[in-house]
C-alpha positions as CSV (number, residue, x, y, z in Angstrom):
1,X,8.7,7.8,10.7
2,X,6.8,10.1,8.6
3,X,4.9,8.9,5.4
4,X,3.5,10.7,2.6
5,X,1.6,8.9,-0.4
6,X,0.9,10.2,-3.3
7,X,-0.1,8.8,-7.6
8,X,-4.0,8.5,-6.5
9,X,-6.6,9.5,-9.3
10,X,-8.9,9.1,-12.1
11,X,-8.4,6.2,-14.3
12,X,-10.8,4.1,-16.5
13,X,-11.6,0.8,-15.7
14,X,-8.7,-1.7,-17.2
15,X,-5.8,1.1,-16.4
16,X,-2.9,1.7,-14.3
17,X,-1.8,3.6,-11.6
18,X,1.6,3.4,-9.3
19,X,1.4,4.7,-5.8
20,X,4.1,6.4,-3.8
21,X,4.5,6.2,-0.2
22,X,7.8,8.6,0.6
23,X,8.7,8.2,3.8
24,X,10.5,10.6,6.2
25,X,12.6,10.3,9.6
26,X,13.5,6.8,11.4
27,X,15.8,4.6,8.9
28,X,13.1,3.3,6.2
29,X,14.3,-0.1,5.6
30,X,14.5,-1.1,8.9
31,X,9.9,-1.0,8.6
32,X,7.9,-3.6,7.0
33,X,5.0,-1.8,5.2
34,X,2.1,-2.2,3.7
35,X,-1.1,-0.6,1.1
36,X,-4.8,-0.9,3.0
37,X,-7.5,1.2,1.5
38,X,-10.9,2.3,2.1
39,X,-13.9,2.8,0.2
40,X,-16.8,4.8,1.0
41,X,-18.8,3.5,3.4
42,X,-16.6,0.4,4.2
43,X,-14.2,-0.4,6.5
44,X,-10.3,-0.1,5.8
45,X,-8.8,-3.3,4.2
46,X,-5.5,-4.6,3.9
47,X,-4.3,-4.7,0.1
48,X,-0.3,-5.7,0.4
49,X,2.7,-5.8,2.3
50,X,5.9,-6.1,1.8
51,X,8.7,-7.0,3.9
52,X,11.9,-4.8,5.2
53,X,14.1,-6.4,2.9
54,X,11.7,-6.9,0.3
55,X,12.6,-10.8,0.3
56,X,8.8,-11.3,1.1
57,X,5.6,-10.2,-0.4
58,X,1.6,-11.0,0.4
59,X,-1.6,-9.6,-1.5
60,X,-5.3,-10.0,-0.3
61,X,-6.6,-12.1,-2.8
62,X,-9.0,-9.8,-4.3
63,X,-5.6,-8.0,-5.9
64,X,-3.3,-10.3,-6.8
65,X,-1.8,-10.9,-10.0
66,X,-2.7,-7.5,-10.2
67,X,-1.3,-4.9,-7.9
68,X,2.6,-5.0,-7.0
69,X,4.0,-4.0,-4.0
70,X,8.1,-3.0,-4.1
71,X,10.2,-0.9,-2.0
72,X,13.2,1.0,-3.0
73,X,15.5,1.4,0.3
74,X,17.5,3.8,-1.2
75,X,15.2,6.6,-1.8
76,X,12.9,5.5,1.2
77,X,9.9,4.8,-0.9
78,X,7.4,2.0,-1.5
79,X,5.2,1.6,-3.9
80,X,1.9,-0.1,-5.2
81,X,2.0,-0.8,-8.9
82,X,-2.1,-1.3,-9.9
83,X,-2.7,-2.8,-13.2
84,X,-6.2,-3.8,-14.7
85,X,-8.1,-1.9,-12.6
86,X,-11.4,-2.3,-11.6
87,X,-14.4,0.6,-10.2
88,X,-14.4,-1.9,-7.0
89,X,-10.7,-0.6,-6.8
90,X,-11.8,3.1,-5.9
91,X,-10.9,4.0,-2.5
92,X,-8.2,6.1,-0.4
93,X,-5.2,4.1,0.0
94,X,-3.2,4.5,3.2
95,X,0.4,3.1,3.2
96,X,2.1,2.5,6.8
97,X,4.8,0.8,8.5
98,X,5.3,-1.7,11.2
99,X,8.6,-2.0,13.4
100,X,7.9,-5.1,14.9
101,X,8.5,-8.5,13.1
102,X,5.7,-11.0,12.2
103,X,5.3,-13.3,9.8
104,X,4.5,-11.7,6.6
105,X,0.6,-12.8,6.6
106,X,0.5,-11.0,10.3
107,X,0.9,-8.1,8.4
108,X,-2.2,-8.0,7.0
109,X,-3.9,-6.6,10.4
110,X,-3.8,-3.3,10.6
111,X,-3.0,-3.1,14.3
112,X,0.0,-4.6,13.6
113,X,0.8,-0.7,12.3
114,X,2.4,2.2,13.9
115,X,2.6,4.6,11.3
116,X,-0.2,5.9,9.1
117,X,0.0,8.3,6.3
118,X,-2.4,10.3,5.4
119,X,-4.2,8.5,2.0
120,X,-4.6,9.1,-1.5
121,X,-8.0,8.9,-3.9
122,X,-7.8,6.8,-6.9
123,X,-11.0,6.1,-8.8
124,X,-11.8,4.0,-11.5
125,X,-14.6,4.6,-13.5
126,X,-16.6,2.1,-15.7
Protein backbone atom coordinates (compact mmCIF):
# COMPACT_ATOMS: atom_id res chain seq x y z
CA UNK A 1 0.00 0.00 0.00
CA UNK A 2 0.94 3.37 -0.88
CA UNK A 3 0.22 6.40 1.51
CA UNK A 4 0.27 9.98 0.96
CA UNK A 5 -0.50 12.60 3.86
CA UNK A 6 -1.27 15.68 3.44
CA UNK A 7 -3.28 19.12 5.70
CA UNK A 8 0.28 20.01 7.54
CA UNK A 9 0.95 23.80 8.21
CA UNK A 10 1.05 26.96 9.98
CA UNK A 11 -1.41 27.49 12.67
CA UNK A 12 -1.39 29.58 15.91
CA UNK A 13 -1.27 28.05 19.10
CA UNK A 14 -5.00 27.08 20.28
CA UNK A 15 -6.06 26.02 16.41
CA UNK A 16 -6.92 23.29 14.26
CA UNK A 17 -5.66 21.26 11.68
CA UNK A 18 -7.10 17.82 10.06
CA UNK A 19 -4.57 15.47 8.44
CA UNK A 20 -5.05 13.29 5.45
CA UNK A 21 -3.38 10.09 4.87
CA UNK A 22 -4.80 8.84 1.26
CA UNK A 23 -3.84 5.65 0.72
CA UNK A 24 -3.17 3.73 -2.60
CA UNK A 25 -2.92 -0.06 -3.73
CA UNK A 26 -3.61 -3.19 -1.26
CA UNK A 27 -7.39 -3.04 -0.01
CA UNK A 28 -7.21 -0.03 2.75
CA UNK A 29 -9.54 -1.39 5.38
CA UNK A 30 -8.01 -4.50 5.64
CA UNK A 31 -4.61 -2.14 7.58
CA UNK A 32 -4.68 -0.90 11.08
CA UNK A 33 -3.03 2.61 10.93
CA UNK A 34 -1.66 4.98 12.81
CA UNK A 35 -0.29 9.16 13.18
CA UNK A 36 3.62 9.14 14.82
CA UNK A 37 5.50 12.39 14.32
CA UNK A 38 8.73 13.88 14.79
CA UNK A 39 10.11 17.00 15.96
CA UNK A 40 13.41 18.38 15.24
CA UNK A 41 15.91 16.89 16.97
CA UNK A 42 13.81 14.16 18.59
CA UNK A 43 13.02 10.82 17.88
CA UNK A 44 9.65 9.74 16.05
CA UNK A 45 6.74 9.19 18.50
CA UNK A 46 3.65 7.46 18.23
CA UNK A 47 0.53 9.89 18.42
CA UNK A 48 -2.77 7.45 17.50
CA UNK A 49 -3.97 4.55 15.98
CA UNK A 50 -6.83 3.37 14.94
CA UNK A 51 -8.09 -0.01 14.18
CA UNK A 52 -9.19 -1.69 10.58
CA UNK A 53 -12.64 -1.40 11.44
CA UNK A 54 -12.45 1.61 13.36
CA UNK A 55 -14.15 -0.26 16.41
CA UNK A 56 -10.95 0.66 18.37
CA UNK A 57 -9.04 3.79 19.01
CA UNK A 58 -5.69 4.68 21.33
CA UNK A 59 -3.90 8.15 21.77
CA UNK A 60 -0.44 8.76 23.57
CA UNK A 61 -1.48 10.65 26.43
CA UNK A 62 0.17 13.82 25.60
CA UNK A 63 -2.84 14.16 22.79
CA UNK A 64 -5.75 13.00 23.92
CA UNK A 65 -8.96 14.65 24.34
CA UNK A 66 -7.36 16.57 21.72
CA UNK A 67 -6.39 14.93 18.43
CA UNK A 68 -8.98 12.35 16.75
CA UNK A 69 -8.05 9.63 14.75
CA UNK A 70 -10.99 8.21 12.14
CA UNK A 71 -10.84 6.29 9.02
CA UNK A 72 -13.19 6.48 6.16
CA UNK A 73 -13.00 2.86 4.31
CA UNK A 74 -14.63 4.07 1.50
CA UNK A 75 -12.41 6.62 0.13
CA UNK A 76 -9.30 4.84 1.67
CA UNK A 77 -8.38 7.70 3.94
CA UNK A 78 -7.58 8.30 7.57
CA UNK A 79 -7.33 11.14 9.23
CA UNK A 80 -6.00 13.02 12.37
CA UNK A 81 -8.42 15.71 13.57
CA UNK A 82 -5.96 18.22 15.97
CA UNK A 83 -7.77 20.65 18.03
CA UNK A 84 -6.13 23.09 20.65
CA UNK A 85 -2.92 23.01 19.48
CA UNK A 86 0.06 23.50 21.18
CA UNK A 87 3.97 24.77 19.66
CA UNK A 88 5.06 21.36 21.39
CA UNK A 89 2.73 19.97 18.62
CA UNK A 90 5.14 21.04 15.70
CA UNK A 91 6.62 18.25 13.93
CA UNK A 92 6.27 16.09 10.61
CA UNK A 93 3.65 13.65 11.05
CA UNK A 94 4.04 10.24 9.30
CA UNK A 95 0.87 8.10 8.95
CA UNK A 96 1.36 4.16 8.21
CA UNK A 97 -0.22 0.91 8.28
CA UNK A 98 0.21 -2.41 9.82
CA UNK A 99 -1.20 -5.79 8.38
CA UNK A 100 -0.70 -7.79 11.17
CA UNK A 101 -3.13 -7.87 14.20
CA UNK A 102 -2.19 -6.81 17.73
CA UNK A 103 -3.88 -5.55 20.33
CA UNK A 104 -4.58 -1.93 19.79
CA UNK A 105 -1.86 -0.59 22.48
CA UNK A 106 0.73 -2.88 20.34
CA UNK A 107 0.21 -0.38 17.83
CA UNK A 108 1.85 2.16 19.31
CA UNK A 109 5.48 0.74 18.36
CA UNK A 110 6.46 1.69 15.31
CA UNK A 111 7.94 -1.56 14.19
CA UNK A 112 4.82 -2.98 14.37
CA UNK A 113 4.58 -0.82 10.78
CA UNK A 114 5.10 -1.84 7.26
CA UNK A 115 4.18 1.08 5.40
CA UNK A 116 5.40 4.62 5.84
CA UNK A 117 4.38 7.70 4.09
CA UNK A 118 6.26 10.27 3.44
CA UNK A 119 5.26 13.19 6.36
CA UNK A 120 3.77 16.37 6.55
CA UNK A 121 4.95 19.84 8.57
CA UNK A 122 2.51 21.36 10.74
CA UNK A 123 3.75 24.14 13.09
CA UNK A 124 2.19 25.93 15.76
CA UNK A 125 3.36 29.06 16.70
CA UNK A 126 2.95 30.85 20.09
Amino acid sequence: VQLQASGGGLVQAGGSLRLSCAASGRTFSSYAMGWFRQAPGKEREFVATITWSGGSTYYADSVKGRFTISRDNAKNTLYLQMNNLKPEDTAVYYCAASDSLYRVTSYRAADRYNYWGQGTLVTVSS
